[in-house]
VOGU-3710 file (C-alpha; in Angstrom, 3 decimals, decimal comma):
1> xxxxxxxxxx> 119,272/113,223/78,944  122,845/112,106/79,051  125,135/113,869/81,255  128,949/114,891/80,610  131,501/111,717/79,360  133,265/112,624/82,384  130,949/111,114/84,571  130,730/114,265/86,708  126,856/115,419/87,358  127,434/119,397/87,288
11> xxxxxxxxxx> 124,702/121,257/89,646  122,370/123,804/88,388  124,845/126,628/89,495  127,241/125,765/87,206  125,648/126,379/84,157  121,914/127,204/83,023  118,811/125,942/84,681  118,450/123,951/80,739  118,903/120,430/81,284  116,717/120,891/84,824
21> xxxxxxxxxx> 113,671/122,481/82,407  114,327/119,895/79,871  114,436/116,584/82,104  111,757/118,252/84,462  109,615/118,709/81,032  109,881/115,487/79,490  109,020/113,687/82,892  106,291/115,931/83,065  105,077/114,811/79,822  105,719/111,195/80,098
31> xxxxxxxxxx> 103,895/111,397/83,309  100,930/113,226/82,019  100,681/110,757/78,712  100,576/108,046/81,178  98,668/109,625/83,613  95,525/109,828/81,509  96,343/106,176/80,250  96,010/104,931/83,073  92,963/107,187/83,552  91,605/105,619/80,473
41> xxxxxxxxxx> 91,024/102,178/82,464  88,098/103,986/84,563  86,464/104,071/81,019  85,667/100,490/81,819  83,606/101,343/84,781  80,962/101,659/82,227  81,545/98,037/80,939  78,883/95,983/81,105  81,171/93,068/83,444  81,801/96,627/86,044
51> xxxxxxxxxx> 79,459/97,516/88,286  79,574/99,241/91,048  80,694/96,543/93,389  83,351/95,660/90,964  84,290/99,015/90,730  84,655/99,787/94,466  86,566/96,245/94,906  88,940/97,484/91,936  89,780/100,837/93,992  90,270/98,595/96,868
61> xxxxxxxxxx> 92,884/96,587/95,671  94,646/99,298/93,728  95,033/100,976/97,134  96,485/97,780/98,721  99,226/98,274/96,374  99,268/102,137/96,673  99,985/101,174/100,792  103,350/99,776/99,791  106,173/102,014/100,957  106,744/102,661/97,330
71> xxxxxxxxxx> 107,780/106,464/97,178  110,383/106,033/100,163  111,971/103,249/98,504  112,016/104,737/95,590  113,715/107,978/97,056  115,900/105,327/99,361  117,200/104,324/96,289  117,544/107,338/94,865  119,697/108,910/97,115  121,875/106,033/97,661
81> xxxxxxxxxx> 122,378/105,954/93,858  123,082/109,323/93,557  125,757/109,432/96,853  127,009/106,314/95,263  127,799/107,975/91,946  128,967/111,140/93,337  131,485/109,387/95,564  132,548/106,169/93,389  131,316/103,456/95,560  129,230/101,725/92,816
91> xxxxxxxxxx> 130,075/98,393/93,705  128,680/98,776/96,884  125,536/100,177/95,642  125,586/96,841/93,933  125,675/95,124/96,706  122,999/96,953/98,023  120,859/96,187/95,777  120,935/92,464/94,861  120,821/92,241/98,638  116,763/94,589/98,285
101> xxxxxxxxxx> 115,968/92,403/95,605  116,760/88,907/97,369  114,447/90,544/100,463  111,695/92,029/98,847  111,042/88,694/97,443  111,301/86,478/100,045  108,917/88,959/101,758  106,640/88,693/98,833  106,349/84,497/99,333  105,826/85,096/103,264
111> xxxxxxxxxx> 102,795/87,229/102,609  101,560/84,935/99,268  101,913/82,410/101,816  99,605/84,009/104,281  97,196/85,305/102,176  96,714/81,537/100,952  95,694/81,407/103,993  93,731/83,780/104,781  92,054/84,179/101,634  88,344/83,630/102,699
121> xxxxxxxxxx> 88,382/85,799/105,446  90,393/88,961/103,215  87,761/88,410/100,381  84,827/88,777/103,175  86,456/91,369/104,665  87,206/93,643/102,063  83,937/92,784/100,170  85,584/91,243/96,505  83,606/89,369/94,450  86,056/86,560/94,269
131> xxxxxxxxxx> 89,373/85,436/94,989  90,647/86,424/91,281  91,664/89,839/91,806  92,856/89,203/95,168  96,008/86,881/93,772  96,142/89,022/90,699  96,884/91,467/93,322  99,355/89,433/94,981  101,481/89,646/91,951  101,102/93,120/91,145
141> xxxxxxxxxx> 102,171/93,729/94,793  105,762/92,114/94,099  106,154/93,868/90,725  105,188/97,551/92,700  108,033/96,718/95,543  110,556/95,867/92,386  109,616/99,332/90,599  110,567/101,214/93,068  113,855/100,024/93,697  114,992/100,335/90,033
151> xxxxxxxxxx> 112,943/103,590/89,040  114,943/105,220/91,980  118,243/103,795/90,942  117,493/106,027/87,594  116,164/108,217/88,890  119,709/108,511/91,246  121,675/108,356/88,174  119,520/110,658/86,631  118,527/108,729/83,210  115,463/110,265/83,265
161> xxxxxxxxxx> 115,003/109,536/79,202  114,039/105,848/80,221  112,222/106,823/83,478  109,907/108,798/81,640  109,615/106,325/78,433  109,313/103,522/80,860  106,591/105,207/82,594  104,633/105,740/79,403  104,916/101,997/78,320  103,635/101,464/81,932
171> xxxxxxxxxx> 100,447/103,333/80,884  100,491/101,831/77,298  100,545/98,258/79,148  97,731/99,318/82,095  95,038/100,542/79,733  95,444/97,908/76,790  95,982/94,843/79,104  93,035/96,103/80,903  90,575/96,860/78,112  91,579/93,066/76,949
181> xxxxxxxxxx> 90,836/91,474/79,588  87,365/93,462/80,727  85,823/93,897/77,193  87,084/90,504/75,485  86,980/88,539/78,390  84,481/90,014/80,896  86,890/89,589/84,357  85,480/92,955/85,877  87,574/94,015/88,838  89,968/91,737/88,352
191> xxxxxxxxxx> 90,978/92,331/84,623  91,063/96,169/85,374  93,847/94,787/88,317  94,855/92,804/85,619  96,221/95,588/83,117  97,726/97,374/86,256  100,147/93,873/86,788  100,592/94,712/82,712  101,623/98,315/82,599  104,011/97,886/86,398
201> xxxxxxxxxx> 105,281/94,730/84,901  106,412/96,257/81,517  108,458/99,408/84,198  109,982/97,122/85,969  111,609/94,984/83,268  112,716/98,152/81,415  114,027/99,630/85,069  115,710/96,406/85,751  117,326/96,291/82,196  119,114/100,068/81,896
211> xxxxxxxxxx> 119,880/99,407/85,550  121,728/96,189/84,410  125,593/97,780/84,217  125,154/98,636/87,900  123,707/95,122/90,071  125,631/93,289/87,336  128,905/94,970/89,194  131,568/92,536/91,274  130,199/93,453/94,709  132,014/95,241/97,931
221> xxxxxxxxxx> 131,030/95,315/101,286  129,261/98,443/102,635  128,811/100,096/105,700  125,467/98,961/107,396  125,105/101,337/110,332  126,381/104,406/108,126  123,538/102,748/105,418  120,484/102,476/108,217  121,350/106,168/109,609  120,622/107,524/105,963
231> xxxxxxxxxx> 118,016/105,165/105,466  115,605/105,136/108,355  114,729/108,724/108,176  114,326/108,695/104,678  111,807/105,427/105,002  109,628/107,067/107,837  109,574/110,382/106,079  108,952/109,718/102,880  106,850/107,021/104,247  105,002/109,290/106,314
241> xxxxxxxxxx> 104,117/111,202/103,164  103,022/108,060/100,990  100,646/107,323/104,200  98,871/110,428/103,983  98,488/110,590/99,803  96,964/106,810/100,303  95,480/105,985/103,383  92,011/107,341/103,324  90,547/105,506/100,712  91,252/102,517/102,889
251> xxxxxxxxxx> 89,646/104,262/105,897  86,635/104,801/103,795  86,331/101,615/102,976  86,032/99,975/105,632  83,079/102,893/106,835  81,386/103,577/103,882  79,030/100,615/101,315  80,284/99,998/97,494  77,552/102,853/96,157  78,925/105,347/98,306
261> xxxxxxxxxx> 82,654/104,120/97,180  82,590/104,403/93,967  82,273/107,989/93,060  84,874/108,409/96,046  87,042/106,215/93,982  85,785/108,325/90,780  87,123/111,477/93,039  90,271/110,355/93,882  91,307/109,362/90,730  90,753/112,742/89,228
271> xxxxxxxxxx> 92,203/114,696/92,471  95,271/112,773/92,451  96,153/113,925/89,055  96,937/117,393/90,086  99,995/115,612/91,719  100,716/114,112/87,697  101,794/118,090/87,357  103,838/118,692/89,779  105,960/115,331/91,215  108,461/115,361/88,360
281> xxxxxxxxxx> 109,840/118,730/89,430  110,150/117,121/92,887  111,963/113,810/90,716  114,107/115,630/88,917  115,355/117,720/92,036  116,136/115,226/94,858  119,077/113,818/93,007  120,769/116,629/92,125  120,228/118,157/95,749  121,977/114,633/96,842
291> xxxxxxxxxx> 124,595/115,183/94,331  125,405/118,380/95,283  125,551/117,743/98,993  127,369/114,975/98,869  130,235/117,344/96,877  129,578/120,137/99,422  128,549/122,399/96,123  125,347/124,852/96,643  122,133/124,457/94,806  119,365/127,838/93,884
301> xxxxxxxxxx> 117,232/124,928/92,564  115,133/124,921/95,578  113,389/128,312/94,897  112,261/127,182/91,295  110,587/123,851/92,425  108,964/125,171/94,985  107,441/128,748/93,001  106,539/126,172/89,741  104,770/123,709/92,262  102,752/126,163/93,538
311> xxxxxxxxxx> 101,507/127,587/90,423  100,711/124,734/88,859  99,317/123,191/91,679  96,972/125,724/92,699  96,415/126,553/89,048  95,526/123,074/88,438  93,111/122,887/91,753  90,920/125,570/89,975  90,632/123,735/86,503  89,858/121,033/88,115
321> xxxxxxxxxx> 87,121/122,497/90,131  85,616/124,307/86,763  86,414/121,298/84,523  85,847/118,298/86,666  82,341/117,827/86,572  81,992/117,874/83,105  85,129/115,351/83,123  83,044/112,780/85,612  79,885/113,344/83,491  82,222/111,573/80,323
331> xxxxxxxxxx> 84,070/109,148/82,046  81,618/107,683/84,619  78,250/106,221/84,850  74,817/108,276/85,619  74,899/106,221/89,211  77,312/108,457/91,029  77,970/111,303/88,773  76,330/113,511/91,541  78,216/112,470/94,311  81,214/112,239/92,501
341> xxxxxxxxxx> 81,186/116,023/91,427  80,598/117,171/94,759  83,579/115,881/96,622  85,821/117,232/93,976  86,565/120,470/95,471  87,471/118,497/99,116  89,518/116,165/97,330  91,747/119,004/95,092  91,940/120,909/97,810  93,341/118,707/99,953
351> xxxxxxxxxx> 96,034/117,770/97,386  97,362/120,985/96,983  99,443/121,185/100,364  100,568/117,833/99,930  102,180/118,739/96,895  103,916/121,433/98,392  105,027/119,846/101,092  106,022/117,201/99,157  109,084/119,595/97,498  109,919/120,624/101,184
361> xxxxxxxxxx> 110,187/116,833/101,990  111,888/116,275/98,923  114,870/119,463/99,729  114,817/118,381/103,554  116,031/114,531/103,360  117,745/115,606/100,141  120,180/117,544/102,809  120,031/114,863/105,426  117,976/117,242/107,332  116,038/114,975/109,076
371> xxxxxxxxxx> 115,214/116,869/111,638  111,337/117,051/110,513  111,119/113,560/110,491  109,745/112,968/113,969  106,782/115,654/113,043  105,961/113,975/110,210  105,383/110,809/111,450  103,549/112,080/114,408  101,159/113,973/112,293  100,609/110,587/109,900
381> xxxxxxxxxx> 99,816/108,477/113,225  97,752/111,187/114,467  95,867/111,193/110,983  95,670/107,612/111,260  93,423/107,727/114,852  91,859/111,248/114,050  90,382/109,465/111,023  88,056/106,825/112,226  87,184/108,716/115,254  85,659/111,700/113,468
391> xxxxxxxxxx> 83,755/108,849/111,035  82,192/107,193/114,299  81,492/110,576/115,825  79,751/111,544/111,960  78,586/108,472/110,177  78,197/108,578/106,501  79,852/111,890/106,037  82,126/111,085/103,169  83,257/114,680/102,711  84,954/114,082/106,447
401> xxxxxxxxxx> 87,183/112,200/105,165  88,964/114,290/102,712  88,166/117,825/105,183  90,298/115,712/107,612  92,767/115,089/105,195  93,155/118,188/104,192  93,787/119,681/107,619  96,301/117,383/108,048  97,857/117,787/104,453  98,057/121,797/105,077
411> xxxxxxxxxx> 99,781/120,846/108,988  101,902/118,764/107,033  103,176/121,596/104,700  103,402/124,109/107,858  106,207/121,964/109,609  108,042/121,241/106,541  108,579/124,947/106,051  108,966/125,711/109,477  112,192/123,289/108,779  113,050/124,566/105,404
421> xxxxxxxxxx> 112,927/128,123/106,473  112,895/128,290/109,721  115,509/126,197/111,509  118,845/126,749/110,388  121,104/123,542/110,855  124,729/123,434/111,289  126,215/121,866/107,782  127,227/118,270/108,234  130,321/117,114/106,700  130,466/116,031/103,004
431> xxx> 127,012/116,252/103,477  126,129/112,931/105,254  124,294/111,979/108,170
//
């Protein structure tokens, strides 16, 4: 996955669309492999120590971590990695990022601090069993905001041999840490938690490692206006997007009792995949659109993401529609398989244009387009109070949920192409904002 000695990233339109199939491909295996390993931990919902409280308060905390503005740091520190590279200003992007590191975890003790705290009233509130999982949670929160920031830094460099290997060992590390501690030991919810600190632990030391010749660099000073204007749209955008892939398992939980929860959970998990297809066309991408507009060289790579998303995400809607309910019938108890198997069409459907407008997202801020971004974060906050209101107005209609979120999903994908195709913007100089 190496690129030329030279240290010069050549665009797609230089030579053959090969190394784009061949990095796009082996993400897109890595991710699958560890896609269903870390599907194999809902095997242990049929473990004697999981029942169905334990296996709604284990889809509660996983979504606690799944709030974390993950994907736009991620992409934050993608682009600035790829700019960074493309322009020779790798000491700042040092600088930058010992400077993440030292905040993120002096966040992390602020909030371990309050939820010390708070504990009591978080464990009544969310319904846990106990405080285990919650501070098992805590650390698994500071080893998802380190991820991030070092998957996107190869992911900016483009090493995506390790990004994908790293993301296997991360599945490798979820499943076995969590069958260990829920069939040996018996911790329920909070061993399945457990194997997810495992598998993000084992990413982040391998991110932080390859990363090493870059934070390791004798730092220089960077521009921190010319750094915020880049960075603020590409926080609330991608941000924007990570809110409406995550937030309404949180909503339901907080309208809906652990029976009705777990097949949601069950659902979700499966649903989600289809986004396991498509995403590493979407990784592979955003760098070398950075790359390229950061030289002021022209990309056709747009057109093939976007025509190999939609195939595979609408092809992989429909299999999951025929094939999922013999999938939950395998993997899940007897309790919920019914319930389970009927919200599966809502739920793929409702991933589908979120995974196309995830590639417009991905082009848009790629380009320092960030025109969209306002929408986007208007139609997340209006999500976010269109949400509960419909649940008040219809009480224990699960399906609203994800017929909500699917409205807002395809609204989503309608303003990101209005932008991609429909606004032409004056190009900006060497491509920055």
């Amino acid at each position: 996955m190496s690129e030329e000695k030279s240290g010069v990233l050549p665009t797609v339109d230089h030579k053959p669309h090969a190394a784009f199939f061949r990095q796009s491909g082996w993400l897109m295996i890595s991710t699958i492999a560890a896609g269903g390993l870390t599907f194999g931990v809902h095997f242990l919902s049929k473990a004697k120590s999981v029942n169905e409280t334990q296996y709604a308060a284990f889809g509660t905390l996983l979504m606690v971590v799944a709030c974390l503005p993950a994907m736009p740091m991620q992409m934050i520190f993608a682009q600035q990695s790829a700019m960074a590279l493309a322009t020779g200003r790798e000491r700042q992007l040092s600088g930058m990022i010992r400077l993440a590191w030292l905040w993120t975890f002096l966040g992390w003790l602020a909030l371990a601090l309050a939820v010390l705290i708070f504990q009591k009233q978080i464990v009544a509130g969310w319904r846990l069993p106990d405080t285990t999982g919650l501070w098992v949670t805590l650390f698994l929160l500071l080893c998802s905001l380190w991820v991030p920031m070092f998957s996107g830094v190869l992911q900016g460099r483009q090493d995506f041999f390790w990004l994908g290997w790293a993301t296997i060992f991360g599945g490798v590390g979820r499943v076995g840490g969590a069958a260990f501690l829920v069939l040996l030991l018996g911790l329920g919810a909070s061993g399945m938690v457990g194997g997810a600190l495992i598998g993000v632990g084992l990413v982040a030391m391998i991110a932080i490692w390859r990363t090493r010749d870059l934070w390791l660099l004798r730092v220089e000073k960077f521009d921190g206006k010319s750094l915020t204007r880049q960075v603020v749209p590409l926080m609330f955008g991608f941000g924007a997007c990570q809110f409406m892939f995550t937030a309404d398992t949180m909503f339901a939980k907080a309208y809906f009792k652990d029976d009705q929860m777990a097949p949601y959970v069950a659902a979700g998990t499966m649903s989600r995949a289809l986004l396991w297809l498509v995403l590493p066309l979407a990784t592979v991408m955003f760098p070398k659109l950075v790359h390229a507009n950061a030289r002021a060289e022209k990309s056709n790579l747009f057109g093939i993401v976007v025509v190999g998303t939609a195939v595979m995400a609408i092809c992989g809607g429909l299999g999951l529609w025929l094939v999922g309910p013999f999938v939950v019938k395998l993997v899940y108890t007897s309790n919920y398989i019914k319930e389970a198997t009927v919200l599966l069409p809502w739920y793929a459907a409702a991933m589908v244009p979120l995974a196309l407008a995830n590639v417009l997202v991905n082009d848009l801020l790629a380009r320092s387009k960030f025109g969209v971004v306002p929408y986007m974060v208007i139609l997340a906050v209006s999500y976010g109070f269109a949400l509960p209101a419909l649940l008040n107005h219809f009480p224990g209609r699960v399906e609203v949920v994800l017929q909500t979120l699917g409205v807002f999903n395809l609204m989503l994908f309608l303003v990101c192409a209005w932008f991609a195709w429909g606004v032409k913007e004056k190009p900006k100089p060497n491509g920055n904002s």
